[in-house]
N, C-alpha and C positions, 0 to 999 in steps of 0.2 A: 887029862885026856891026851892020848897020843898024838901027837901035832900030825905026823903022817895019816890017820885015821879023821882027823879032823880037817884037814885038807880034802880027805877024799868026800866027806859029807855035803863041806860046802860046797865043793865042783859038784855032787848029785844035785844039791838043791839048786843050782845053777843052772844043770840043763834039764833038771827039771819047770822050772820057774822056764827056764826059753824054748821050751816043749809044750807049755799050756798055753805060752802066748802065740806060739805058731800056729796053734791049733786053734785057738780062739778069732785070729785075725783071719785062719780059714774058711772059718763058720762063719763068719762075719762079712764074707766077701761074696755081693751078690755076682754069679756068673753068668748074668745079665745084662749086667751094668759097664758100660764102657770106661776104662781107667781112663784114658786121656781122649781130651776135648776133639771132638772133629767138625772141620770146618765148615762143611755144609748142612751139620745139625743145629749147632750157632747162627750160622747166619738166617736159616727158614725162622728159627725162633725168636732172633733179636728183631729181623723184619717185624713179625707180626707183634711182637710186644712192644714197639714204637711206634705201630699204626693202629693200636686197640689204643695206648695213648692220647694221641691226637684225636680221636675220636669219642673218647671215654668221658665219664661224669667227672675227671678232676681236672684236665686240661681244655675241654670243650664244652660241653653239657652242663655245667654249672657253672661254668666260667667265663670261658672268651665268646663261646657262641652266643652269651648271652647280654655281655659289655657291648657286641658286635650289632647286637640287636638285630641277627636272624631266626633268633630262636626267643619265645618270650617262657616265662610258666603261670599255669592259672590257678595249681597249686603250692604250696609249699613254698611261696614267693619271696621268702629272705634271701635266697640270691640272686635273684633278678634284681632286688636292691642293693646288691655289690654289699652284703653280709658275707665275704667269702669264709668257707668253712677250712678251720686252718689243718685239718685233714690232707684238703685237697689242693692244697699248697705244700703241705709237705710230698705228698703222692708224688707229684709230678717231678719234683726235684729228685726224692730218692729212685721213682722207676729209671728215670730216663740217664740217674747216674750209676746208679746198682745193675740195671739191666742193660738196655740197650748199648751205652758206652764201653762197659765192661765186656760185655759179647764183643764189638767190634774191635778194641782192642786187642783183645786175645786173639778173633780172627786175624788181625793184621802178624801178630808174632807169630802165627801158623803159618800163616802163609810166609815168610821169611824163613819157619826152619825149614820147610817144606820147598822154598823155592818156585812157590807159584804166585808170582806176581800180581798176577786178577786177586788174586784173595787180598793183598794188603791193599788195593788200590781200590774194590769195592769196601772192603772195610774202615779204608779213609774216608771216603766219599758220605757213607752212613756215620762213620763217628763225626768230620766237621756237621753233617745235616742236624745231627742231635746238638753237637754246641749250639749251631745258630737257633735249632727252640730254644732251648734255658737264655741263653743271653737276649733275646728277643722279649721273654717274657720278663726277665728279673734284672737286665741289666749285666752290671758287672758280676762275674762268675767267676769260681774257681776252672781254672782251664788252661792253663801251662804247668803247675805242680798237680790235676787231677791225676785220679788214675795211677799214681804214683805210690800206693801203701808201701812197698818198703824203703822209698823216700822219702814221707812222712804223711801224715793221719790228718794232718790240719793244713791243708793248702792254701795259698796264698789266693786272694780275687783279682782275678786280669780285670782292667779297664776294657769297656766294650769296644773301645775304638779298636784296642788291640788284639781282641777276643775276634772281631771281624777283619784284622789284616792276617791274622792268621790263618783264619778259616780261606781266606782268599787264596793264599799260599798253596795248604793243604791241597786244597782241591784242584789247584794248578798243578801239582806234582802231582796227585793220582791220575788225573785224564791223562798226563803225559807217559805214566807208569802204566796205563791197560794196553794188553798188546794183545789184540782181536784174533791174534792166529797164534796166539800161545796158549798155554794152560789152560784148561777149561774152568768152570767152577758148577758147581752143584749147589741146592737149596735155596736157589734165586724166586722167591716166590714176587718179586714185581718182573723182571725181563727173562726168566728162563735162560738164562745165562749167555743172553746176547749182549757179548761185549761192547760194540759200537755204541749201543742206547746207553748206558752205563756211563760210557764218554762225555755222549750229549746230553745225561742226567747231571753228571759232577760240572759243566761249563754251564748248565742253565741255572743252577746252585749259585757259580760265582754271578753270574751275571743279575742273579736276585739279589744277593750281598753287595755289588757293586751300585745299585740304584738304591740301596738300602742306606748304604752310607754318602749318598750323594748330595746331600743338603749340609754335611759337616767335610766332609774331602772331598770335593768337585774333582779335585787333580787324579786322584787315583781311579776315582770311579770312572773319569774320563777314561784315562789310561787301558783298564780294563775292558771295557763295554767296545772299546776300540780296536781291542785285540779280538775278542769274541765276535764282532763284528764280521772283522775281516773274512769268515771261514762260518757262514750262518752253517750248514750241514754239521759244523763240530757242536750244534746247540739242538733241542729240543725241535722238533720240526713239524708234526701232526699229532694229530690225535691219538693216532697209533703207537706212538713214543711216549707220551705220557706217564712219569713216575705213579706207580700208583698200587695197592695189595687190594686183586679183587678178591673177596672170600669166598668162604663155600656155607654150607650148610651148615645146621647144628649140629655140635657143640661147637665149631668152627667160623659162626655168622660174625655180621657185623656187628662192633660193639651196642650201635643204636637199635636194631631190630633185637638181640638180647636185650636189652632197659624195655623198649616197649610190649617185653608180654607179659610186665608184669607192674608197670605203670601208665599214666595215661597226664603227666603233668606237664607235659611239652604244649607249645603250641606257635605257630609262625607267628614272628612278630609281626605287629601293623605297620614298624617302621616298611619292613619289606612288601608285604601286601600294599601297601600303599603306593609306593613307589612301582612296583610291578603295573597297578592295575594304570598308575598316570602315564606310563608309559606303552601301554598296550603289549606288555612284554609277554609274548607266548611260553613263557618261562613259567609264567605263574600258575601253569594246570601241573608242573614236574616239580615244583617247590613247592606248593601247598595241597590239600585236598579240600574238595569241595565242602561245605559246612554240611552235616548229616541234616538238619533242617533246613526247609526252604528260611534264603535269608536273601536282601534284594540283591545284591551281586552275586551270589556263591560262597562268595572268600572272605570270612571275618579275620583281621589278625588283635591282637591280643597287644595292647600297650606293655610294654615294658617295666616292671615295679610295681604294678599294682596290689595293694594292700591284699592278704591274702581275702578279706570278704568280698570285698568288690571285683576281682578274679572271679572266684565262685559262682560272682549274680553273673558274668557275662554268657555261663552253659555250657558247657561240652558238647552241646550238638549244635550249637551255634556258633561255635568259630570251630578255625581252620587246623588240622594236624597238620604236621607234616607230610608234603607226597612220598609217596609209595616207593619212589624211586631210592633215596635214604632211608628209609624203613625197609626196606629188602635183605635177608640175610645176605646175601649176595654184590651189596651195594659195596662200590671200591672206598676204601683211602687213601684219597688223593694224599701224593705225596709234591708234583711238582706238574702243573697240567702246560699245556702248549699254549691255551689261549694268555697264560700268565706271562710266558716267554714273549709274546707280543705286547703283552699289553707295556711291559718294562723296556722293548724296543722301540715303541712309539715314542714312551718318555726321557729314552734318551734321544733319539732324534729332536723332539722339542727342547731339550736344552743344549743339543748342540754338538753331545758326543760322537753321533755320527749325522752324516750327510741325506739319510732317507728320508722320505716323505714322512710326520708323525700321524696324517690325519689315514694316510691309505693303512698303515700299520695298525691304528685303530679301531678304522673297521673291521680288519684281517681278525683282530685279537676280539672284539663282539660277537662277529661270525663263527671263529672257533669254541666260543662259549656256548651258541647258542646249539652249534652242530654236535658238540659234545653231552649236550641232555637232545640230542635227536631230533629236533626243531626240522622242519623240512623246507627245503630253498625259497620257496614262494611266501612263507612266511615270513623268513628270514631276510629278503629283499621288503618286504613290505617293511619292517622294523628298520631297519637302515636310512630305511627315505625319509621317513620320519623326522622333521624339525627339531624334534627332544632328543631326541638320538644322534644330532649331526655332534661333532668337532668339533670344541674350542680351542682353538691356539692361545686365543687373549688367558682363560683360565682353564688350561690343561691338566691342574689337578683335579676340578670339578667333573670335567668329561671322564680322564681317565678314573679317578677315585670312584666315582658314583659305579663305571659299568663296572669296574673290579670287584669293588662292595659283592655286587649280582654274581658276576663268575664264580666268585669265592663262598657260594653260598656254602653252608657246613662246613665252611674250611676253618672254623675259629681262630686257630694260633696263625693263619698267615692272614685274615681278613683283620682281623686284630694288629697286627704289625702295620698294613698299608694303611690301613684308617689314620694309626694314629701318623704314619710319614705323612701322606698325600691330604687329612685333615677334612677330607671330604668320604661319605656323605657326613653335612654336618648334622649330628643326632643328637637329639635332646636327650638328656640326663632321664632317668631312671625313675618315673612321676613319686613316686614315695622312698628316691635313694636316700643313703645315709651319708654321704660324702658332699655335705651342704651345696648342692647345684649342681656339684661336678660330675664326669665320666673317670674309669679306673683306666689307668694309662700303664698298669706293671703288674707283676702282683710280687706281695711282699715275700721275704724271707721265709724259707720256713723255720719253726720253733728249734730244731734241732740243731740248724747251724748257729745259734744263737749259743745253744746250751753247751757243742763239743767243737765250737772250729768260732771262739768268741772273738780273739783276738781280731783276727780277719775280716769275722763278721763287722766287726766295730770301722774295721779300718775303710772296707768295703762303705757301710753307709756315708763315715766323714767325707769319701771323695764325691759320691752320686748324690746324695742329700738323704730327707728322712727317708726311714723303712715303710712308706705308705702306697698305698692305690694310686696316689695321686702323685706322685714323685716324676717327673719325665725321665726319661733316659736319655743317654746320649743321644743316640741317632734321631730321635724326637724334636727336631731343630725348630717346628713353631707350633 
């Protein structure tokens, strides 16, 4: 064939061949769909996909809410005996690192090409919030190589001491990086993109990490809490301020009012009923609901682990669901409340970080619990007077522990964290657990970092100890 002739065939089938692919990645290309990421569609979605999280059957509902022993079940009670479903140990790891973290990263390199500061400085803020769940729950984490894929696929596990000075860092350098009368930001669905609260979300962040690690680095948490101190307005200050995603309606509700229209295996635990009713806590008509049968107080709660038959003999119309207030499509997820920011100011006043009263800070942080489910002042002064309700200095993790327990109520992954700091309230084990007497103080690995990131994995348990329920973490100092 003539080489000129056959030159010319292959250049036809050449731009032929890049004429069906032009035309096919035409067809291909929805003109609906946005090419590059924008930063206030990210951040409305990564919000709610880390508050449907903390709220959800893998991190809460089957889990911590339930180690926590605010929530009990009367069905289906293998994991009310810390049988956790290794599902929902994977879940939490891959959303909160597939989703949540990856949105906020990306936010944050938007907001840099972009030049809008607020964007990387909320999206700091939300990415250390997400490190400190995973490291709170599992411990040592991957989290100085995460987030890194084209630096490598198998990241190294940070030590939690170091996973938490980091986080301290971070969010020291974001509160200092938001500037209130710069750039605005869009898709704020917890502050509507009031910068100042933002602030005093990322300083009430550190100041929960700095009491978090105050039982293993007294010096630094001093240090910090000292600095936060100085300047209370840079922190969390009412009720009004409050971190938190309230939702809307369906398909939009809260993750728990979606679960309840379509099961009914929940039920308030007795540890909490119990405690509410010794304490006369008007808390208990907004945490629990009445037993649909006359029962002699109202309020049955439901033991913790009970075998699934003896569950069953207790009734669904004799003990107590959940109140109405959690069950609301509508009901918020708490992300960081006020009365917490007190109650962590009390306790460093009692060890000494700073100089205020810890017993006035104490009430302050009861009061705001109780004004925050709407409790009205007259009632609220009657609880207070109350002998069972005063101060102890002599054991200020029992005072503080026990009413944080109550504040936190649904709040699993952060009730779950103080329990196991502050050690109090002390709750008995799970009547038919499977962890010979004990409570779950972590949850394990999931199966996948075992299978694609093993090295690590390995190396990860030799320094923290086994991969079990029962392993402490660092910050778990007694």
């Amino acid at each position: 064939m003539n080489k000129n002739i056959k030159g010319i065939l292959i250049a036809s089938a050449t731009l032929l061949l890049t004429a069906c692919q032009d035309q096919l990645e035409k067809v291909n290309t929805n003109p609906n769909e946005a090419v590059n990421a924008q930063p206030e569609y990210l951040l409305a979605n990564s919000i709610k996909s880390n508050a449907d999280i903390i709220l959800g059957s893998d991190a809460s509902m089957e889990t911590t809410t339930l180690f926590i022993q605010h929530w009990a079940k009367i069905q289906y009670t293998d994991p009310d005996k810390y049988t956790v479903s290794i599902s929902n140990v994977q879940n939490v790891w891959t959303n909160l690192y597939s989703q949540g973290l990856t949105d906020f990263a990306t936010i944050i390199k938007l907001g840099e090409a972009n030049g809008n500061v607020n964007y990387q400085a909320v999206g700091l803020i939300l990415k250390s919030w997400s490190f400190q769940l995973l490291t709170d729950l599992y411990g040592n984490i991957p989290y100085s190589q995460a987030l890194k894929l084209e630096e490598t696929l198998t990241p190294k596990y940070d030590e939690q001491k170091d996973v938490y000075l980091g986080l301290l860092a971070d969010l020291k350098k974001a509160s200092e990086q938001i500037d209130v009368n710069g750039s605005p930001i869009s898709g704020d669905l917890v502050y509507n993109g009031n910068l100042a609260k933002w602030k005093k979300f990322a300083n009430s962040l550190r100041l929960r990490i700095a009491l978090r690690i105050a039982d293993k680095d007294p010096q630094t948490a001093k240090a910090v809490v000292a600095e936060l101190a100085a300047n209370r307005s840079l922190l969390i200050a009412s009720n009004d301020d409050i971190a938190q995603l309230v939702y809307l309606a369906s398909p939009n509700q809260n993750p728990v009012s979606r679960d309840r229209e379509t099961r009914d295996d929940y039920r308030v635990s007795k540890s909490v009923i119990d405690k509410l009713q010794e304490l006369k806590d008007p808390r208990l008509t907004v945490f629990a609901n009445r037993t649909v049968d006359a029962t002699p107080t109202g309020y049955i709660g439901v033991t913790n682990g009970l075998p699934a038959d003896s569950a069953a003999k207790l009734g669904f119309t004799k003990t107590s669901k959940l109140g109405d207030y959690f069950t609301a499509p509508a009901s918020p997820a708490v992300f960081l409340s006020y009365s917490e920011v007190l109650f962590n100011l009390a306790e460093a006043a009692q060890r000494g970080f700073i100089s205020d009263n810890a017993a006035d800070l104490y009430k302050a942080a009861v009061t705001a619990s109780l004004q925050q489910f709407k409790v009205n002042s007259a009632d609220i002064a009657t609880y207070l007077a109350q002998p069972s309700v005063a101060y102890h200095p002599t054991n200020y993790k029992k005072s503080i522990g026990e009413q944080k327990w109550l504040a936190l109520f649904s709040q699993g992954l952060e009730a779950f964290a103080e329990w196991r700091r502050l050690d109090y309230p002390q709750l008995k084990p799970a009547y038919a657990g499977v962890l010979n007497g004990k409570l779950p103080v972590r949850l394990t690995y999931p199966t996948g970092e075992q299978a694609l990131n093993a090295a690590n994995y390995k190396a990860a348990v030799a320094s923290q100890g086994e991969d079990r329920l029962t392993t402490k973490l660092w910050f778990d100092a007694f």
